[in-house]
C-alpha positions in Angstrom: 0.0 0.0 0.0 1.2 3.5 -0.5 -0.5 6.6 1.1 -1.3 9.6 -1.0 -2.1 13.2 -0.6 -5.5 13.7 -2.1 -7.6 17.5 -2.9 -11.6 16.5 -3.0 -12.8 20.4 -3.5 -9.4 22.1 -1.3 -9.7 19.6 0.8 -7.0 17.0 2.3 -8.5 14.0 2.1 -5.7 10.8 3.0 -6.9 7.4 0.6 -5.4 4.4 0.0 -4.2 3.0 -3.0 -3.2 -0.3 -4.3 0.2 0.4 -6.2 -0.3 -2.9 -8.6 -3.9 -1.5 -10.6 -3.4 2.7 -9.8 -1.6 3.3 -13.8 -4.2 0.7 -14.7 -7.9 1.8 -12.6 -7.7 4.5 -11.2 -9.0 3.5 -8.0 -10.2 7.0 -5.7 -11.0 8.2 -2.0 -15.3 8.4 -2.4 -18.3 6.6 -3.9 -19.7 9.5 -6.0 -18.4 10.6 -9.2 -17.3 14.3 -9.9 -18.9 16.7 -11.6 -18.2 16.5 -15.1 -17.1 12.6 -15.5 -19.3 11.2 -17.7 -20.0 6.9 -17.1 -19.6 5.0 -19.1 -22.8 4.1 -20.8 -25.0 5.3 -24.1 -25.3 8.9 -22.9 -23.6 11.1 -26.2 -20.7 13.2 -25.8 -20.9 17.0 -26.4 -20.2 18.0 -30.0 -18.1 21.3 -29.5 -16.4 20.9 -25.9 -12.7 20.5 -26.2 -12.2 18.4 -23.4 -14.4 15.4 -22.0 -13.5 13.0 -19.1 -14.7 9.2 -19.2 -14.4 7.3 -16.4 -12.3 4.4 -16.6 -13.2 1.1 -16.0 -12.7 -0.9 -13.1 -10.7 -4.5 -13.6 -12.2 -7.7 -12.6 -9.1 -8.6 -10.5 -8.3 -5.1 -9.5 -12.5 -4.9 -8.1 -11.6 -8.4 -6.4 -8.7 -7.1 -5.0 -10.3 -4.0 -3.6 -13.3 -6.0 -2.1 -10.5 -8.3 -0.2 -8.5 -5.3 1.0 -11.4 -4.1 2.5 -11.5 -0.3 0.3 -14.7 1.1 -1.7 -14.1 1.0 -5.3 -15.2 3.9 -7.5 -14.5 5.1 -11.1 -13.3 8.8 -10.1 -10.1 8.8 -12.3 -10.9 8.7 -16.2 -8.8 9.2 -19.5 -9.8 12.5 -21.2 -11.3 12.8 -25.0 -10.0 15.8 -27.1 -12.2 17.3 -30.0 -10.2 16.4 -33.0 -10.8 19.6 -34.6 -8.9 21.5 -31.8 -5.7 19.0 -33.3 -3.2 20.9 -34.8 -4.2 24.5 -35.3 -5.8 25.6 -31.9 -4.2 26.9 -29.4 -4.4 26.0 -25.4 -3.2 27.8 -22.4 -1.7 25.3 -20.5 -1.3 25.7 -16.5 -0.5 24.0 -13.5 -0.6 24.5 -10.1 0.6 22.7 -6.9 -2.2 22.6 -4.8 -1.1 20.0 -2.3 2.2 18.7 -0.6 2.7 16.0 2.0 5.0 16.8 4.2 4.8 20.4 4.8 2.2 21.9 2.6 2.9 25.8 1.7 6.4 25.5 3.7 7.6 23.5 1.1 5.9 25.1 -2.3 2.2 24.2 -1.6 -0.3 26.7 -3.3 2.5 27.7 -6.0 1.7 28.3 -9.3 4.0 26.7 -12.1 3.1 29.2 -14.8 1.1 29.2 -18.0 2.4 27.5 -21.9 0.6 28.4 -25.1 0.6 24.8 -26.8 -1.0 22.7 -29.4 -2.4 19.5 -29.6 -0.8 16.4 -32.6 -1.1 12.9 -33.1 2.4 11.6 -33.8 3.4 8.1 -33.1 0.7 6.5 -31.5 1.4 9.3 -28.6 -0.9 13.1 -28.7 2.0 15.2 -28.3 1.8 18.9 -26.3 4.2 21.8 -28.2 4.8 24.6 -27.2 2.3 26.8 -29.7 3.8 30.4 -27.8 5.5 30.9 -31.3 8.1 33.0 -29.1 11.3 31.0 -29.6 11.6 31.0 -33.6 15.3 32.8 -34.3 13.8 32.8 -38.3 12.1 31.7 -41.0 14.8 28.8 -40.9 15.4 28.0 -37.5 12.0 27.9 -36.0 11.6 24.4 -33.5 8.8 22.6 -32.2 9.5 22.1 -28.3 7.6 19.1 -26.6 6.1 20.0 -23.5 4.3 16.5 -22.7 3.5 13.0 -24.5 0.3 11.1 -23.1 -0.5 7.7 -25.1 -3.8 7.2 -26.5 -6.5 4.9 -26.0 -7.1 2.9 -29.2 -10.8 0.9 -29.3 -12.3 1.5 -25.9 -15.2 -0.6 -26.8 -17.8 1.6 -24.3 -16.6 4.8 -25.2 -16.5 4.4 -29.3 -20.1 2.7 -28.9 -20.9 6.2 -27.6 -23.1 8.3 -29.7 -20.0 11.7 -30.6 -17.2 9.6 -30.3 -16.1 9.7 -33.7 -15.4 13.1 -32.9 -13.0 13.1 -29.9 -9.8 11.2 -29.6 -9.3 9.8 -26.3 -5.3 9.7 -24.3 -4.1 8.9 -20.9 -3.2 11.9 -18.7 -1.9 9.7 -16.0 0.6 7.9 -18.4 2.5 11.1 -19.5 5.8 12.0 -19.3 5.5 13.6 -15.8 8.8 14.8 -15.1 8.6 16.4 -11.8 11.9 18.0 -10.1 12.9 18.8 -6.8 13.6 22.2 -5.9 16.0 23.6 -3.2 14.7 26.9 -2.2 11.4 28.4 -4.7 12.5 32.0 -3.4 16.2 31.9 -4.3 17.8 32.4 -7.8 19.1 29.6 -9.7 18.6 27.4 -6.8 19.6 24.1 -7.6 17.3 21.2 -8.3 16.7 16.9 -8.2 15.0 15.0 -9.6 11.7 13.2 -8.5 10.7 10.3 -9.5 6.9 9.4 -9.8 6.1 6.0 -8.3 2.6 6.7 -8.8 -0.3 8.9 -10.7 -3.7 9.3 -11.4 -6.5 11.7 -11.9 -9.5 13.2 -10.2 -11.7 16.2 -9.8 -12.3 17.4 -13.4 -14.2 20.3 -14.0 -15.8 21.3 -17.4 -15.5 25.1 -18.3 -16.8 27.2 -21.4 -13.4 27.1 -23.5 -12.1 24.1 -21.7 -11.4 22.0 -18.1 -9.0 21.6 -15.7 -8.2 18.2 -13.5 -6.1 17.3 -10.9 -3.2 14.8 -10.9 -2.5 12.8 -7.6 1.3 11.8 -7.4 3.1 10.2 -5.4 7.3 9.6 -5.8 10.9 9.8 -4.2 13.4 12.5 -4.3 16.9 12.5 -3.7 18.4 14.6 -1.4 15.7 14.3 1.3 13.3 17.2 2.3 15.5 19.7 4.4 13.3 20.1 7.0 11.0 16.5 7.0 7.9 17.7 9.4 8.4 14.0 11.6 6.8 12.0 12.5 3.8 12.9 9.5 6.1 11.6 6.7 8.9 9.0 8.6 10.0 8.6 4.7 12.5 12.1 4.2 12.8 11.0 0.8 9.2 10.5 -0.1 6.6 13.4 -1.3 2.8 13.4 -2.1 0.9 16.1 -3.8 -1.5 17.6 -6.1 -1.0 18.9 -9.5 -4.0 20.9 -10.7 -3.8 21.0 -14.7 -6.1 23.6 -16.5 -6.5 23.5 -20.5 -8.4 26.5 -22.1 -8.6 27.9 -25.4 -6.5 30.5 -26.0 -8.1 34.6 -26.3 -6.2 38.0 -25.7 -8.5 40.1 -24.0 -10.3 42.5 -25.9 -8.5 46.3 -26.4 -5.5 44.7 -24.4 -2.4 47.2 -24.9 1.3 46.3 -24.1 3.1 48.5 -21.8 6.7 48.7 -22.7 9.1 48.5 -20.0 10.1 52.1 -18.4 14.1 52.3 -17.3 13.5 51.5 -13.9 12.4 48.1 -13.2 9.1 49.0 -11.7 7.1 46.4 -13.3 7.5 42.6 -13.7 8.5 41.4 -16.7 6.7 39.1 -19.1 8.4 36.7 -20.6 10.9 37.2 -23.3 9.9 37.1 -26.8 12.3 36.5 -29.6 11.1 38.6 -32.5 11.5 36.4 -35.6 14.0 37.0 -38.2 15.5 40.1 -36.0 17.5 38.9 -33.7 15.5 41.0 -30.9 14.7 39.5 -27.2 11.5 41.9 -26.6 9.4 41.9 -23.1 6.8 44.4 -21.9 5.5 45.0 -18.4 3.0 42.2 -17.1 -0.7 43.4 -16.3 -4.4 43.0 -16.8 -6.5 44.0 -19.4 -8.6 46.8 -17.4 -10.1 49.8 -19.0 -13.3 52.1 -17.4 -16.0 50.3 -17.1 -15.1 46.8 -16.8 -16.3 43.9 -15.0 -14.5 43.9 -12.0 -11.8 41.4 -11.6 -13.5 38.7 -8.9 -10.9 37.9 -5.8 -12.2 34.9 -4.1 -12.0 34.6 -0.1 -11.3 30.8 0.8 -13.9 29.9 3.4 -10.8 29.1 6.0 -10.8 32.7 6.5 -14.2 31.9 8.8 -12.6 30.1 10.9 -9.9 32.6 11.9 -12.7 34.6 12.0 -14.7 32.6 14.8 -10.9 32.4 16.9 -10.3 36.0 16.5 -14.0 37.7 16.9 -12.3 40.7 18.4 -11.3 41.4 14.8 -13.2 41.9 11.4 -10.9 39.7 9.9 -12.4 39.0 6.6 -13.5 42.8 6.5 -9.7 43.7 6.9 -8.8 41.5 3.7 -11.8 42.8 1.5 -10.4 46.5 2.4 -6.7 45.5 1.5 -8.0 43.8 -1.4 -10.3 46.5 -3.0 -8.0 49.3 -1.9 -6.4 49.2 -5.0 -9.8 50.3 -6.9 -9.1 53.8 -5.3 -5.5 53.7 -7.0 -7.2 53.4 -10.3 -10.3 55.6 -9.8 -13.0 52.8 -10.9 -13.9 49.4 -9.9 -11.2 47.0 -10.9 -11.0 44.6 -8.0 -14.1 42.6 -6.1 -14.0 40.3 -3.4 -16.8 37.4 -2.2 -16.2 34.1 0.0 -15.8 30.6 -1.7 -18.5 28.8 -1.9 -18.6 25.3 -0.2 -17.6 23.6 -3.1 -15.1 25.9 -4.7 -11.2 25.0 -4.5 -8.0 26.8 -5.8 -6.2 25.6 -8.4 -8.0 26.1 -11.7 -6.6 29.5 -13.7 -10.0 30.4 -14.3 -10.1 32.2 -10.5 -8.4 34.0 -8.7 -8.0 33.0 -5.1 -7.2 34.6 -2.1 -5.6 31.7 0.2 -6.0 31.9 3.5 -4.2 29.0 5.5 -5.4 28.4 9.2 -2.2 27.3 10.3 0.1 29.3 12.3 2.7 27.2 11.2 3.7 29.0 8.0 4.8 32.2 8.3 5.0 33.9 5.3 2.7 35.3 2.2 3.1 35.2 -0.9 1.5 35.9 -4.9 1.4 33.9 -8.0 0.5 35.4 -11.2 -0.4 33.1 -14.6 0.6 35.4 -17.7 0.5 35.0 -21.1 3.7 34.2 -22.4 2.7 35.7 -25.8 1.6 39.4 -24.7 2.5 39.2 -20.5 -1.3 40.1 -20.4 -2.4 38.5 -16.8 -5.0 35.9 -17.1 -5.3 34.9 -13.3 -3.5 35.2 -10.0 -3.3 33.6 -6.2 -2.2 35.0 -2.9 -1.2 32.7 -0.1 -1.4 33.9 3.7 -0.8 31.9 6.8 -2.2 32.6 9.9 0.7 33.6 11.6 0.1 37.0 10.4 -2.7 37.4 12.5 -1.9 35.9 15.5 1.6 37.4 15.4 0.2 40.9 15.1 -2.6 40.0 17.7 0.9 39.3 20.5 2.6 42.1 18.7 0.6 44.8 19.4 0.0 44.6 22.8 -0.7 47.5 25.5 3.0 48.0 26.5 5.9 48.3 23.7 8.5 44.8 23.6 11.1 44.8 25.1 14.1 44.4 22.1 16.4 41.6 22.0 15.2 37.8 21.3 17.3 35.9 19.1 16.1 36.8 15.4 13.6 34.7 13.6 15.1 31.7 11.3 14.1 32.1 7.8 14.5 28.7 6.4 14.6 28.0 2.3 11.2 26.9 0.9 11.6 24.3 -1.0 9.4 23.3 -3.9 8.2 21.5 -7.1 8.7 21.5 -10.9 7.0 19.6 -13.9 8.7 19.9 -17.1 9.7 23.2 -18.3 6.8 24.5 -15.4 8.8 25.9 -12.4 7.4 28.1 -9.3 8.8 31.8 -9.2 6.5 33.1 -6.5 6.6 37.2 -6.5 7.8 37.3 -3.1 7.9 35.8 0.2 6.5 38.3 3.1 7.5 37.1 6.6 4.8 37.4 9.6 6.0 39.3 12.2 7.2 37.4 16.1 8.4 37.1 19.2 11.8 36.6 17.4 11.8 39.2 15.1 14.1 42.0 16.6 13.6 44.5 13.7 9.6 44.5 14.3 10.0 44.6 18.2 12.1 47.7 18.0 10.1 49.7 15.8 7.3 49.0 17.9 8.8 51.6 20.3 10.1 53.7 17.3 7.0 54.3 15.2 4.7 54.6 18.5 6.9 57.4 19.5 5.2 61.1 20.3 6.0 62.5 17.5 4.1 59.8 15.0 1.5 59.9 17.5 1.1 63.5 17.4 1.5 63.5 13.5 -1.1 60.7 12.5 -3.4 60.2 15.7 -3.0 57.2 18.1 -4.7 53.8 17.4 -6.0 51.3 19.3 -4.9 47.6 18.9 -7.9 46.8 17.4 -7.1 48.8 14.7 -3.2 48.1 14.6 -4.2 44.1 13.9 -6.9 45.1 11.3 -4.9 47.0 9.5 -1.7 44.9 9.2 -3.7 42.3 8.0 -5.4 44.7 5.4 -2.1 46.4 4.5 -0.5 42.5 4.0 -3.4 41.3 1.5 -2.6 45.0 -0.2 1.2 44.5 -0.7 0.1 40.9 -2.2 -2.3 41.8 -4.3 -0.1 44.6 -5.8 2.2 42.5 -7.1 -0.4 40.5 -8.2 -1.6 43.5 -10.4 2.0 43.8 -11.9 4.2 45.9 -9.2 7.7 45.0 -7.9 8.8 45.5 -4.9 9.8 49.2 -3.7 12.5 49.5 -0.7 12.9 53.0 -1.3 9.1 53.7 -0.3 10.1 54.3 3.4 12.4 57.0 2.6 8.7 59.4 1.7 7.3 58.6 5.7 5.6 56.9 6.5 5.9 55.3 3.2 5.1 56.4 -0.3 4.5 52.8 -1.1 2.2 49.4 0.3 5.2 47.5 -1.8 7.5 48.5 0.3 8.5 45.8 3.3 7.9 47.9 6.3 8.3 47.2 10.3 4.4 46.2 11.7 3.9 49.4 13.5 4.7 51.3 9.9 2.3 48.9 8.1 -0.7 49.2 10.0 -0.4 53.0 9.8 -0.8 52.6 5.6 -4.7 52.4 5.0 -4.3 53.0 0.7 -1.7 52.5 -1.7 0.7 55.3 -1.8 1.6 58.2 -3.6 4.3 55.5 -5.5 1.9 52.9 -6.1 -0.5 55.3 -7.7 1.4 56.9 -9.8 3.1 53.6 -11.2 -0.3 51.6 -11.3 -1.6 54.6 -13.7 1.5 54.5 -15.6 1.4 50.7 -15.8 -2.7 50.5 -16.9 -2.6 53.6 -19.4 -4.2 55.7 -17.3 -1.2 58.5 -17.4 2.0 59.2 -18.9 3.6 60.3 -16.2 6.4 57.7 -14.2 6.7 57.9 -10.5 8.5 60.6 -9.2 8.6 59.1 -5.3 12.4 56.6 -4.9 12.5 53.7 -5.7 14.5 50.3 -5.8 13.4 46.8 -6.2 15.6 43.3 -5.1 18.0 43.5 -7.6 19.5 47.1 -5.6 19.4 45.8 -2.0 22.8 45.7 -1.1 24.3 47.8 -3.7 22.3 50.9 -2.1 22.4 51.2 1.7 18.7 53.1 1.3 17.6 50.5 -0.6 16.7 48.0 2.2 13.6 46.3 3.6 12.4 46.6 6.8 13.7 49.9 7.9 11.9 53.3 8.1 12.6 57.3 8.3 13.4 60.0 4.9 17.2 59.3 6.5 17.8 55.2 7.4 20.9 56.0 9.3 20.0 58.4 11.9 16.0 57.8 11.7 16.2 54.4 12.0 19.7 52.5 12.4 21.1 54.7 14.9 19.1 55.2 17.3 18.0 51.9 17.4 21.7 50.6 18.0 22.9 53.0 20.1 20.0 52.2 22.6 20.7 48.1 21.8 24.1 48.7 22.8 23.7 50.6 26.0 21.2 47.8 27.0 23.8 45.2 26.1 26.7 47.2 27.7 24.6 47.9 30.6 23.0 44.4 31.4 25.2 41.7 29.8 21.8 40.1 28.3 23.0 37.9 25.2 19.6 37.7 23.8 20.1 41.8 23.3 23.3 41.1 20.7 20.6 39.3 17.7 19.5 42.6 17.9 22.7 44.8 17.7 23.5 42.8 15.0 20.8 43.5 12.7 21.1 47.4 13.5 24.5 47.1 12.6 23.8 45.5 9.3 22.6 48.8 8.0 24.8 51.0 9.6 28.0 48.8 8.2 26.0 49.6 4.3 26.5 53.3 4.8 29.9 52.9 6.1 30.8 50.9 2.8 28.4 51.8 0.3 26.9 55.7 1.7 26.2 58.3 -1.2 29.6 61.0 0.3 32.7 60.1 2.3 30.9 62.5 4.8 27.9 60.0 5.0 30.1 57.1 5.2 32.5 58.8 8.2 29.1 59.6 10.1 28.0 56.0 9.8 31.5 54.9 11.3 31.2 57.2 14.0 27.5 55.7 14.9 28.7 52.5 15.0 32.4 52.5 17.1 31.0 56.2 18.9 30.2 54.6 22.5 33.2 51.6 21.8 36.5 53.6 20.5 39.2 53.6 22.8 39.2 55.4 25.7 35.8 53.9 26.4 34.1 54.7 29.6 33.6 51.1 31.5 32.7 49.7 34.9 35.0 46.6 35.7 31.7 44.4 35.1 31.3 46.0 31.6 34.2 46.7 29.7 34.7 43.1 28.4 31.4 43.8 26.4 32.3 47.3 25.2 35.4 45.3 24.0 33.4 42.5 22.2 31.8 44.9 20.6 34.3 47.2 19.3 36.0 44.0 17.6 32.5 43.2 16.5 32.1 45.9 14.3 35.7 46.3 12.9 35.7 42.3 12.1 32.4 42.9 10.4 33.4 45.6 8.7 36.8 44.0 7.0 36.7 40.4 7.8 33.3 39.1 7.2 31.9 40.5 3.8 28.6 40.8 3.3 26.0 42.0 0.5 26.7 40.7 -3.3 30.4 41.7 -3.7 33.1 43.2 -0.5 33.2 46.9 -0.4 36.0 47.9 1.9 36.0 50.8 3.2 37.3 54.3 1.7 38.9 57.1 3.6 38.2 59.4 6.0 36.8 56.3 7.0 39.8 54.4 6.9 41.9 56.8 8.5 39.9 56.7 11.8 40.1 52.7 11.4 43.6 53.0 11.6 43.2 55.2 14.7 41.1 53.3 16.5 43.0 49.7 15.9 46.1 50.8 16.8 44.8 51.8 20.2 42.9 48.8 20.8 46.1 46.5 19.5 48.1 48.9 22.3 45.4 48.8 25.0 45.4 52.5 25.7 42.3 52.7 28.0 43.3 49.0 29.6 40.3 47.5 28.9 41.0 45.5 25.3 41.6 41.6 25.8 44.4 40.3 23.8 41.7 38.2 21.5 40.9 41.5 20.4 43.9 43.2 20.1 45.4 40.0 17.7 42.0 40.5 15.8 43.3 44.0 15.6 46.5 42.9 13.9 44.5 41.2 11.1 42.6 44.2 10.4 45.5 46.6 10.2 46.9 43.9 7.7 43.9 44.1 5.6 43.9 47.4 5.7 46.6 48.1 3.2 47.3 51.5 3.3 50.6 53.2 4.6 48.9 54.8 7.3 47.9 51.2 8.7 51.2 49.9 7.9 52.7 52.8 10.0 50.3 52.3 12.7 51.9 48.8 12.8 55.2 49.9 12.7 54.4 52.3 16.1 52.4 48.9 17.8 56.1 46.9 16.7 58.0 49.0 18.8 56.0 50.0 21.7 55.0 46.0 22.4 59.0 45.7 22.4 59.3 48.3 25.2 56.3 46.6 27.1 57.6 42.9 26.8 60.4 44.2 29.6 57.7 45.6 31.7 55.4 42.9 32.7 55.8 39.3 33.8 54.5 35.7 33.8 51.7 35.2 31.2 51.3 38.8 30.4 54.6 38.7 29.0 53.9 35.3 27.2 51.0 36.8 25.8 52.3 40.2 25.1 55.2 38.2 23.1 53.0 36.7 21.1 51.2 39.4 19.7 54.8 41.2 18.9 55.2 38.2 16.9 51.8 38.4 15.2 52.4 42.5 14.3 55.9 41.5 13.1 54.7 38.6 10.6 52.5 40.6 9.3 55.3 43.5 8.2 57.1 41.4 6.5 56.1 42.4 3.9 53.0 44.3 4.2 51.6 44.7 1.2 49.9 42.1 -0.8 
C-alpha cells in the first residue's frame, strides 16, 4: 500500500491506493463521481467541448482485490477525449498548479503556481503530443523548432466509449501515463537554486471540472526524491525521501483580451516582466510589463475569499478579519479611480487551483509564516489571465501578540528564515513574487520599531490607534502588498524614505504597516503609468531586489526620509547601551541586525561625509578610551571588535566593499589603540584581531600604525611578567609577521 495526498474540492483527504492497478484503474477516495465525468454508458458526448472525461473502467481482479482489502471501489479517475478539430491549429493555455504537498504543505511550495504555456495538440506516433504553440522561440524563417512540453499515449478501441453516440469526434489519451517529469527544488525563493530529480512511483487523476473554453483536472502523485526534504515535518512523513501532492492541470482555449495594450518597460524596473519574446527574423529579445487588461467600465476582476478565513474569523472575533482583507484587497480600486478589483467568499464547493479564479488563500495554520503571490501570464503578450495569494495565519496571530498595551522589550534571538523548497513539472517551475514574513516574538527589527514608530511625535502627526485597529490594518495592509504585485508591481524598498511610506510595496516594520490604510503616492502613480491611465512615471524613490545591497537606502524593513540616523542609529545605540549595561546575550541578535545597516552606509553611503558619520554611529560609544565599569568593559570590548571584524573580515552583501577614507583613517586610529590597549580594557583576542585588520587594511597609514604597535610591544615585553609577558610576546610576533612584507 502506499499513502497519498489527495484534494476533493481544497480539501486533504488521506486514501489508500493499491500500487499494482493505480496506472491501470484508477482507484479514488469516495463513492460519487465528480462533476463533469461522464459513465460509461450510451449517454452522447458534447459535439463542441474540447475536453471530456470518461471514467475508466474498473478491472475484474483489481475490483476483487479491492473488495478483499477491505476499500470502496469507485470510477473517479478517467482518461480525457479531445475534440479532434482543436488537433493541430488551436491553441491552449496550459497551466498548473501545486495545490497540495505531503509533508509540509505551503512551507515547502504548496499553493504555488508553475506558470502558464501556449501549446497545441498532434497525433504523432501513436502518442498526442503537447508543443509549445507560444511561437516566441523562432530565431527565423529557418530555424523555427517545435519544443515538446508533454507526450500522453492514446487509447485505441475503448469498446464503451467508441459505442458512444460523438465519439467519432473526440480522440481519447491517458493523462496519468505522460511523461511527468517532476523535479525537486531547493529553495522556490532563491535564484538559480539548484534542483533533483523526482521520481513518480505513482499517478492518477480526479476532480475534473468542465468550463466554457475548456477543463481543468487534478493529478494525484506520489514519488521519491533524492536529497531528502531539508526540514522532513516528523513524525507525519517517517519517509524524508518520499513526497505526495496535487497537481491541478487547466486547459483553455486560447483569447487576448479585448483592447489589451502592451506597456513597454520604463528604465527602472518597476514592473514585472513578461516573458521574453524572440522577434522572428531580427534577432531581438523583446518583453513588456506584465498586467491586466482593465479599462473604465469593466467587470470587476472577482478575488475569491477561501472559506478558512471563517474560521480565523470565529478564533479572533475581536477582529473583522475578513473585512480587513476585503479593504486591503479593494484598496487598489481607489488607485485606479474605478472598480477593478471585487471580493466574495468561496462557496462550499469551490477550491483553488484552476486559472479560471483567482484566489485569495487563507491557510489556518500558524505554522507558515509567510505570504506570498502567483501570477499566470500569457507568455505571448504578458497580459495576466489569473493570479493567487497565499497567507498563513501567523500574520494574524503574530500581530494580535505584537501589538499589545506596553511596547517589547528588544532583543530575542532573530527569527530563522529557512529555504522553501518546492516542485517542478517539465519546463513548469514556481517563481513566487515574493515571500513576506509574519512578524514574532523573534523578530528583533519589528519589536524595535514598535517603540520607534509609536513614539510622540508619530503619535502627534497621525493620531494614536487602538490595537484593534493596529491588527486590522496589518492584516489589510498585507493582502494590499500581495495583491499589488499580483496586479504587476515590484517591490519598492525606497518607499520608506517618503514617511511613512510612499508605497504598500514597500516591506515595512508592523507598527509602519498598520499606519498605511491606501496605496501610496508610488503605487498610484506607477499603477496609472502601468494601466494607461497616465504618462507620467513615478516621481517618489524607488528600488526593487535587484539594488538591496548595492544601495544602503535600498533596504527592507527599515523606516525614516534618512535610514541611518531615523532608523539605524538610534535603534543601536540604545541596543548597545542595553547590552553594555546588562550583559543580556539575547540583546546582541538585535545589535546585530542594526549594525547590518549601519555597516551599508559605512561601505556603500552616497559622500565620504555619509560614510564617516556612519563609522562614528557605530564604534562612537566603543573607540578607545571607552568609559567602562570593571563588570562591563569586556562587552564594550566584544563589541568594538565586533564591528571592525564585520566591517573588514566578514563580507557581506553581493560583492566586499572595503572601506574608503576618512573612514579608513579613523580605522587605523582606532585599531592601533585597541592593538596597544590604551584605555586598559582591550583583551588580547581582540587586540590579535586588531593585527589582522591593520593587515587588511593596506594602506601606509595602517602599515605605519603597525610599525608604532612593533616598537612600543618591544618596550612593554620588559615591563610585565609571567603570562602577560607570554601573551604580550605573542602578539609582537603576530604584528611582526604581518610587516614582512606588508603589502599584498
Amino acid at each position: 500500500m502506499q499513502t497519498l495526498l489527495s484534494s476533493r474540492r481544497g480539501a486533504r483527504v488521506l486514501c489508500l491506493v493499491v500500487s499494482a492497478y493505480v496506472a491501470v484503474a484508477g482507484l479514488g477516495c469516495g463513492g460519487e463521481l465528480l462533476p463533469g465525468v461522464h459513465p460509461v454508458g450510451a449517454e452522447a458526448l458534447p459535439d463542441d467541448a474540447p475536453f471530456v472525461a470518461v471514467s475508466r473502467p474498473l478491472p475484474s481482479e483489481a475490483a476483487s482485490l479491492v473488495s478483499r482489502s477491505g476499500l470502496v471501489a469507485h470510477e473517479e479517475s478517467f482518461y480525457l477525449a479531445i475534440n479532434k478539430k482543436d488537433l493541430g491549429t488551436t491553441r491552449f493555455f496550459l497551466s498548473v498548479f501545486i495545490s497540495q504537498l505531503h509533508p509540509g504543505g505551503a512551507a515547502e511550495g504548496a499553493a504555488s503556481s508553475l506558470g502558464s504555456r501556449v501549446v497545441r495538440f498532434e497525433v504523432q506516433n501513436g502518442k498526442l503530443f503537447v508543443f509549445d504553440a507560444s511561437g516566441t522561440v523562432a530565431q527565423s524563417d529557418t530555424f523555427d523548432p517545435d519544443l515538446i512540453i508533454e507526450a500522453y499515449p492514446l487509447v485505441p478501441n475503448l469498446a464503451d466509449f467508441v459505442a458512444r453516440p460523438n465519439a467519432d469526434k473526440y480522440l481519447l489519451f491517458d493523462p496519468s501515463a505522460g511523461l511527468n517529469r517532476f523535479d525537486r527544488l531547493s529553495d522556490i525563493v532563491a535564484l538559480n537554486a539548484p534542483t533533483t530529480r523526482f521520481q513518480t512511483e505513482l499517478l492518477y487523476n480526479q476532480n475534473f471540472k468542465a468550463v466554457a473554453d475548456g477543463a481543468s483536472f487534478e493529478q494525484i502523485f506520489v514519488g521519491y526524491t533524492e536529497p531528502p526534504a531539508l526540514n522532513p515535518p516528523q513524525p507525519l512523513e517517517p519517509n524524508p525521501f518520499r513526497l505526495s501532492g496535487t497537481l491541478t492541470l487547466s486547459l483553455r482555449r486560447y483569447q487576448e483580451g479585448p483592447g489589451y495594450r502592451r506597456t513597454d518597460m520604463p528604465p527602472a524596473e518597476l514592473y514585472f516582466r513578461s516573458e521574453p519574446v524572440l522577434i522572428k527574423n531580427e534577432g531581438i529579445v523583446y518583453s513588456s510589463a506584465t498586467k491586466w487588461n482593465v479599462s473604465p467600465g469593466m467587470e470587476p476582476i472577482p478575488w475569491v475569499i477561501t472559506r478558512g478565513i471563517l474560521s480565523a474569523q470565529a478564533r479572533f472575533p475581536q477582529y473583522d478579519v475578513v473585512g480587513a482583507v476585503r479593504r486591503g484587497i479593494e484598496s487598489w480600486n481607489d488607485a485606479f479611480g474605478f472598480p477593478v478589483l471585487r471580493t466574495r467568499l468561496a462557496t462550499s464547493d469551490e477550491s483553488f487551483g484552476t486559472d479560471s479564479q483567482n484566489f485569495f488563500i487563507w491557510d489556518e495554520t500558524p505554522a507558515v509564516g509567510f505570504a506570498f503571490a502567483n501570477i499566470n501570464g500569457n507568455p505571448v503578450n504578458g497580459e495576466i489571465r489569473s493570479a493567487s495569494v497565499y497567507l498563513g495565519e501567523a500574520f494574524l496571530r503574530g500581530a494580535d501578540q505584537f501589538f499589545s498595551a506596553d511596547a517589547p522589550a528588544p532583543g530575542p534571538q532573530a527569527a530563522t528564515r529557512e529555504p522553501v523548497e518546492g516542485m517542478a513539472w517539465g519546463p513548469f517551475r514556481p517563481e513566487p513574487l515574493c515571500a513576506l514574513w509574519a512578524p514574532s516574538a523573534g523578530d528583533v527589527g519589528a519589536l524595535v520599531a514598535a517603540a520607534e514608530m509609536d513614539s510622540a511625535e508619530t503619535e502627534a502627526a497621525a493620531g494614536p490607534l487602538t490595537k484593534k485597529e493596529k491588527v486590522e490594518q496589518f492584516i489589510a495592509s498585507v493582502a494590499m502588498h500581495e495583491i499589488g504585485h499580483t496586479l504587476g508591481l515590484r517591490h519598492n524598498f525606497k518607499g520608506s524614505l517618503v514617511p511613512i511610506s510612499s508605497s504598500v510595496m514597500e516591506y515595512l516594520p508592523p507598527d509602519a504597516m498598520a499606519r498605511i490604510v491606501t496605496p501610496g503616492s508610488y503605487d498610484v502613480a506607477a499603477v496609472r503609468y502601468l494601466y494607461q491611465l497616465s504618462g507620467a512615471l513615478p516621481t517618489d524613490p524607488f528600488c526593487n531586489d535587484s539594488q538591496v545591497g548595492a544601495d544602503p537606502t535600498c533596504r527592507p524593513n527599515d523606516v525614516g526620509a534618512n535610514p541611518l540616523t531615523d532608523w539605524f542609529a538610534p535603534n543601536y545605540l540604545a541596543l548597545v547601551r542595553a547590552f553594555v549595561e546588562q550583559g543580556n546575550p539575547a540583546i546582541l541578535s538585535g545589535v546585530e541586525f542594526f549594525l547590518t545597516g549601519i555597516l551599508d552606509f559605512i561601505r556603500l553611503g552616497a559622500t565620504p561625509a555619509v560614510q564617516e558619520q556612519a563609522y562614528n554611529i557605530a564604534m562612537g560609544p566603543l573607540r578607545p578610551p571607552a568609559q567602562a565599569t570593571p563588570a562591563s568593559a569586556p562587552r564594550v570590548d566584544y563589541l568594538a571588535t565586533r564591528v571592525l571584524t564585520r566591517l573588514y573580515l566578514e563580507p557581506s552583501g553581493f560583492f566586499f566593499v572595503p572601506p574608503r577614507p576618512p573612514v579608513t583613517d579613523q580605522v587605523v586610529r582606532d585599531a592601533k589603540a585597541i592593538l596597544l590597549n590604551q584605555d586598559g580594557i582591550r583583551s588580547y583576542p581582540s587586540r590579535r584581531t586588531m593585527v589582522v585588520i591593520l593587515k587588511q587594511v593596506q594602506s601606509v597609514a595602517a602599515f605605519e600604525a603597525l610599525l608604532d604597535a612593533a616598537a612600543h610591544l618591544r618596550e612593554a615585553r620588559y615591563q610585565v611578567t609571567g603570562t602577560e609577558r607570554a601573551l604580550t610576546e605573542e602578539l609582537l610576533g603576530r604584528v611582526e609577521r604581518a610587516l614582512d612584507p606588508y603589502f599584498y
